[in-house]
Structures are given as structure tokens and as C-alpha cells.
Steps between C-alpha positions, in 0.01 A plus 500: 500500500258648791674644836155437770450750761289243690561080494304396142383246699373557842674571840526123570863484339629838658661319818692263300607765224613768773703221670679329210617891375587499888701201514727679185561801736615295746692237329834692468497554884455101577752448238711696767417325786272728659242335747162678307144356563181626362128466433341695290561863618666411805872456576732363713895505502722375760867562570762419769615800599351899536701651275412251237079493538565884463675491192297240370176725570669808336549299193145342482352842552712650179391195310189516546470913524703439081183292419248743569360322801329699769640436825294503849632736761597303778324529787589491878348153608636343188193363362528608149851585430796486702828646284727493827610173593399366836523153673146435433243585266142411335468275195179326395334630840756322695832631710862387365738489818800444333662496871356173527435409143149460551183564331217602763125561529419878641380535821160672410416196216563250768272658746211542215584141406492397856176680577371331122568134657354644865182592358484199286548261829245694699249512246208198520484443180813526211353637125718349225571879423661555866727205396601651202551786636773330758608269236600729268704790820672176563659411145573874440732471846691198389813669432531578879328239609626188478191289557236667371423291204461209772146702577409655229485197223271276724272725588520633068467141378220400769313861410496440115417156552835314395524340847236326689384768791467205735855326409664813588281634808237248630337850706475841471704478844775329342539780231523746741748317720709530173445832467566569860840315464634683203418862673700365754782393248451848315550674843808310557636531136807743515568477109625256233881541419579539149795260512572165619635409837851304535389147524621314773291180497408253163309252618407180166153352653284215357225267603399154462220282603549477858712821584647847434914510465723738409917645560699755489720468168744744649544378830354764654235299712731161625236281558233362195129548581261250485137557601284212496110546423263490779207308507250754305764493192527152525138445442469753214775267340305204509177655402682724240439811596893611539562629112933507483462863397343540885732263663766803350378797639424273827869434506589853451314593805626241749847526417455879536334421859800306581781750418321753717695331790811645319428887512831588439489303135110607392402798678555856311676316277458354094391153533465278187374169421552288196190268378466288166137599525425767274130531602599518827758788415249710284213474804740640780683775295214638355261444799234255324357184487192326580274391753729206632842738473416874551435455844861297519637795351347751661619383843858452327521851381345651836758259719801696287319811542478489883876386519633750237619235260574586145423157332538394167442204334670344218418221267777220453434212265435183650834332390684763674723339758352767757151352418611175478666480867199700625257213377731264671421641797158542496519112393749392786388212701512436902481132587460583866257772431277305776281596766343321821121525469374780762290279721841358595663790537224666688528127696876557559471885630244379740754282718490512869871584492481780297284653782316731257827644295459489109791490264629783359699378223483297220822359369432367178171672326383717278228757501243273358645176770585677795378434860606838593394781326690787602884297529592215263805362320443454178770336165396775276386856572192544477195725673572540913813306536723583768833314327562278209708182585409415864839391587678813467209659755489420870214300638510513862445910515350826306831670329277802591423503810646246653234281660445140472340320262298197470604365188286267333709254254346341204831406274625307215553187637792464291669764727357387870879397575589867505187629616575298816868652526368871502229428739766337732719787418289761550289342782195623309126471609301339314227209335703320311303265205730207373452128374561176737776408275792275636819752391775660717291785601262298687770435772574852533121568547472287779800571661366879476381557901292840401247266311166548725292299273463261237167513310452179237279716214175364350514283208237715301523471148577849432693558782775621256378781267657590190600890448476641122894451432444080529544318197168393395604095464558542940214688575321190459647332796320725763612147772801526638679115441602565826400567822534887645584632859510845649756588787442794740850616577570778795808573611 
């Protein structure tokens, strides 16, 4: 039997030795419930009151003074020892406020990081050593900031030449706008907490062919969400260019967007959002993907940065009933999902009576239908609406401020009886679209005296267009079977 003086075999074992006879030392204390960290030779041990982190450090000084290890003396900036417990301290080069239970990045390595990234924007040209250099300051702050792996792993993978340079940044300009954009997130960055917020919204989220949906499970947001694609995701369906995995993140994001008109449930608060994709849930928590989704993700995890949301997603199965009613959804269909083609609208706005007023609120819409981009009525929420469920809004004036509107009213003409009441009721403004169509309504129309003009619409064939939410069998009858007016009403 041979007792070494040295390690036999080189000093490539020593770190792993010294910290498996450390984790023996320490074992009895965790046993106990004591809150110990450690790395190597440093230490850290938390405890909720004074009087306790003092007795804890008097014991952890005898321990270690009974094992023959040399103590430093501590000194009076705390950078290499500090014995007396204090609200916050150094550990692994960063500061431990346990005030605020937060890990953060010292002032003087965020300036030299700062002035790093500075240098590295000014400069003309960017060596794959300068990135490196940035690369690698930015994984070492991690713990205290949140986002810095966001940065750091593109530039890494695009350096060593696992990413594509030009997939990631198609200039050098590009690059440094990224750069620029995480100093200014690093300057911003006020530490990452080392526990979890309360949360106070779940949101399950899913998408199909034709649009994003998703609910609250808990009830916490009352109305479901359901975003239909726009025309550029519409065309990467059909060309297949819109992989499920990005449709995911995609969903993520604009569901995200459309909370953010409910501060009170996302803001500085735990937000978290259930997916049955599991790619999806690896590229977003760990801040990866590739050159279809990073830049998906990026602009997810910088949109929770700016608003201080904690976010964290989890993967459900797909047969979960949270999944399954969040597919439903996505999947729901809208038989009057229809719009008047613009040239008729355009037609309609430019009536003599009008004398030059355009409306300034669409009914029935959605962000991807509407007439009216900045007030609309839509059946779901979804991106810019003012209200879901136009009936329970008014029509004839801005809740707001109070002014008048000119309504425009494209409805289902399955509900034109009681479209007719409320604009009687309410003595609303407004171009009103409906069908000749011999029903009881028709009297109450023309017995309306605020009616100023009646305008007999084209009979283009795609007078009518289909929105995303029509099932596909009716989006083949672009004609109306019917002929289509529009009635001016002021009151």
C-alpha cells in the first residue's frame, strides 16, 4: 500500500478528487438542512436570519480549522473571504443580494463587458478572436444574466462553423446590430432571481394549418385566442416552408403579443405556456434553434425581457385535454369569416354623402379582415382588437373618448335581424353591407328615415373574399348567390 504526496497520475483528476472528499465534509450539514453551495474552494451558505448565518459561519470555520485547512483572512471589500454575515456577498465573481434573492453581474464586469461589445461595434472589421472573446464574457455572466446565452451561442456556433454565417447574419451590420442590442439588454439587466415567481397566468397554445389558438386552462384570461395567419404564413404553408416545430414557437410569440394588452396578468409576473411540441420547448428554454426558429426565439425571449416576464414553458402530451382543446381552437372555423373586396370598399368610402369622412370602426373583423386598422370588433381575441363579441360593445361612439363613429358593418347575415335592432337602437353611423333578401328586416330598413343612400354592389366574382377561419369546401364560392347592397345610414 503507497500513501502519494503528489496525484500518481497527473493534476487532471485533482478538481474532482478535492471535491468528492469535499462533498463528505459537507454532507452531514445538508443532512441538516443547511442551505451550503460550493465549487471547488469556494463557499456559499445561506440562512434566514443573523443570528443563524453567524452560527452557521462559527461552525464551518471550526470544521474546517479541525481538518487542517488554512483559512483566508477576510478582507474588507469581501472579495476573498467574508466570515461576518452580510446581505450580500461575492460568489463565482458575482454579488448574492439575498434582499432580493438575486444573483447579479458587478458593476465594473459590466462596464468592461460593455466597453468589450462597444469596441467590437465600432470596429470595421470583427476577427473571429474578438468574437470569442465576447462569446465566451457572455456565457461566464449567465447566472445574472438571463439572456446571455441568446448571444453568445449564435455568434459560438456561426464562429466555429456549426451555423451558416449568412443564415444567422446576412452582414457584418447585422451582427453588430445584435451586438448593439444585447449591450443594451446587459445595461438594462438588473439580475436573475434564484427562485421562481408566483404564477398568475397558464396559458395551453397550439397551431394548425391556417392559425395560432390557445386558452387559459385556469380561467385566468376569459376569452380564447385565436390568431389567424397572415398572408406571408399562408404562403409558406402552401409552398412548405412552415415546419410545425416553427408554427410552435410562432404561436408562442403571438399569443405572448396578445396578452401584453393585459399588463396586470403578464407583466413582472411568471407566465407559462403549455405546448405538445417538445422541439419547440427545448429551442425556447435553452435559447437554440436554427436558421428558420432562432430568430423566432430570439424576439420571444427579448419581448419577455423588455416586459419583465418570467416565462416558462412546459411540454404536455398531445392527448392532454389542455392540448387537445387548444388544437380545437387553433382549428375552429368562421363561416362568415368574409370580406368585401377593397376596390368596393375604397368605392363605398368615396360617396358624395360621406363628404370625405372615413369609418372608424369595424364591427365584425379581425386583424387580418379588418377595414379599420386601429378599432375593430372581432369573435375571438386576437392582435389589435378593441372588444370580442360586437354586441356587448357600442357602435355609435368611442367608449374612450366619446366621439362618434362611423361604423362600417360587414355581418353574418344570419344575424342582420339584430344588427338592424342595435343600429335603430343606438342610432349608429354607419355603411351598412347586407343581402337584397326578402325577410322581416327589409321593412325595417326601409322604413329607417336616416338611410342617405342605397348603393346596389358590383357583381364581381370575388366580391366576397374568404378569411383563413372559412371552411375550405365555401371558400370556393367566392359569388355571392345573391345580390349585395350597401346603405349609408346618418342619423
Amino acid at each position: 500500500m503507497y500513501c502519494f504526496c503528489v496525484t500518481p497520475f497527473g493534476i487532471a483528476e485533482a478538481p474532482r478528487k478535492f471535491t468528492i472528499y469535499k462533498q463528505e465534509v459537507h454532507r452531514p450539514l445538508r443532512g441538516l438542512a443547511v442551505k451550503l453551495g460550493m465549487l471547488l474552494d469556494d463557499r456559499l451558505a445561506i440562512e434566514s436570519s443573523g443570528s443563524r448565518a453567524r452560527m452557521l459561519s462559527e461552525a464551518l470555520i471550526l470544521i474546517m480549522v479541525a481538518m487542517g485547512v488554512v483559512i483566508n483572512i477576510p478582507d474588507p471589500e469581501g472579495k476573498k473571504a467574508q466570515w461576518i454575515p452580510k446581505p450580500t456577498c461575492r460568489y463565482l465573481g458575482f454579488i448574492v443580494n439575498a434582499a432580493e434573492q438575486k444573483f447579479k453581474f458587478p458593476d465594473e464586469k459590466k462596464q468592461e463587458l460593455l466597453a468589450l461589445i462597444g469596441d467590437t461595434v465600432k470596429s470595421p472589421t470583427v476577427s473571429n478572436r474578438q468574437l470569442a472573446k465576447v462569446a465566451g464574457k457572455l456565457i461566464a455572466a449567465a447566472p445574472a444574466v438571463q439572456l446571455a446565452p441568446l448571444f453568445a451561442r449564435a455568434v459560438y456556433h456561426s464562429m466555429t462553423g456549426k451555423r451558416d454565417w449568412d443564415d444567422l447574419y446576412p452582414s457584418m451590420e447585422a451582427l453588430k446590430a445584435d451586438l448593439q442590442c444585447c449591450a443594451d439588454t446587459l445595461a438594462a439587466s438588473s439580475g436573475a432571481c434564484w427562485w421562481k415567481r408566483e404564477a398568475t397566468l397558464a396559458v395551453a397554445g397550439d397551431a394548425s394549418e391556417f392559425a395560432f389558438g390557445g386558452y387559459a386552462p385556469g380561467g385566468e384570461y376569459p376569452h380564447p385566442i385565436v390568431v389567424s395567419f397572415n398572408s406571408e404564413q399562408l404562403q409558406l404553408m402552401e409552398t412548405n416552408q412552415f415546419s410545425s416545430t416553427l408554427r410552435e414557437i410562432m404561436c408562442m410569440l403571438v399569443i405572448t403579443k396578445v396578452l401584453q394588452e393585459a399588463p396586470h396578468l403578464i407583466q413582472h409576473k411568471r407566465f407559462v405556456y403549455e405546448t405538445d411540441s417538445q422541439t419547440g420547448f427545448f429551442s425556447v428554454m435553452g435559447m437554440k434553434g436554427n436558421a428558420a426558429t432562432f430568430p423566432i426565439v430570439r424576439e420571444f425571449r427579448l419581448l419577455c425581457a423588455v416586459f419583465d416576464i418570467e416565462i416558462e414553458v412546459v411540454w404536455r402530451p398531445r392527448e392532454d385535454e389542455h392540448q387537445q382543446l387548444a388544437d380545437f381552437w387553433s382549428k375552429v372555423q368562421n363561416n362568415s369569416e368574409w370580406s368585401l373586396h377593397s376596390a368596393e370598399y375604397q368605392s363605398l368610402t368615396q360617396h358624395p354623402v360621406l363628404h370625405g369622412i372615413k369609418p372608424t370602426l369595424d364591427v365584425f373583423a379581425s386583424h387580418t379582415t379588418t377595414k379599420v386598422a386601429d378599432t375593430f370588433y372581432s369573435k375571438y381575441v386576437c392582435p389589435g382588437t378593441s372588444g370580442v363579441d360586437a354586441f356587448r360593445h357600442p357602435w355609435a361612439y368611442n367608449p374612450r373618448t366619446g366621439a362618434r363613429h362611423l361604423a362600417y358593418i360587414n355581418g353574418p347575415f344570419d344575424k342582420i335581424g339584430m344588427i338592424v335592432r342595435k343600429v335603430k337602437e343606438e342610432r349608429v353611423d354607419c355603411i351598412f353591407v347586407a343581402p337584397v333578401w326578402p325577410r322581416h328586416w327589409v321593412a325595417m330598413m326601409q322604413r329607417m328615415p336616416s338611410v342617405r343612400a342605397r348603393i346596389v354592389l358590383s357583381g364581381r366574382p370575388d366580391l366576397c373574399i374568404p378569411g383563413p377561419h372559412v371552411p375550405k369546401p365555401k371558400r370556393k364560392l367566392k359569388h355571392p348567390r345573391y345580390q349585395m347592397q350597401a346603405l349609408i345610414i346618418i342619423w
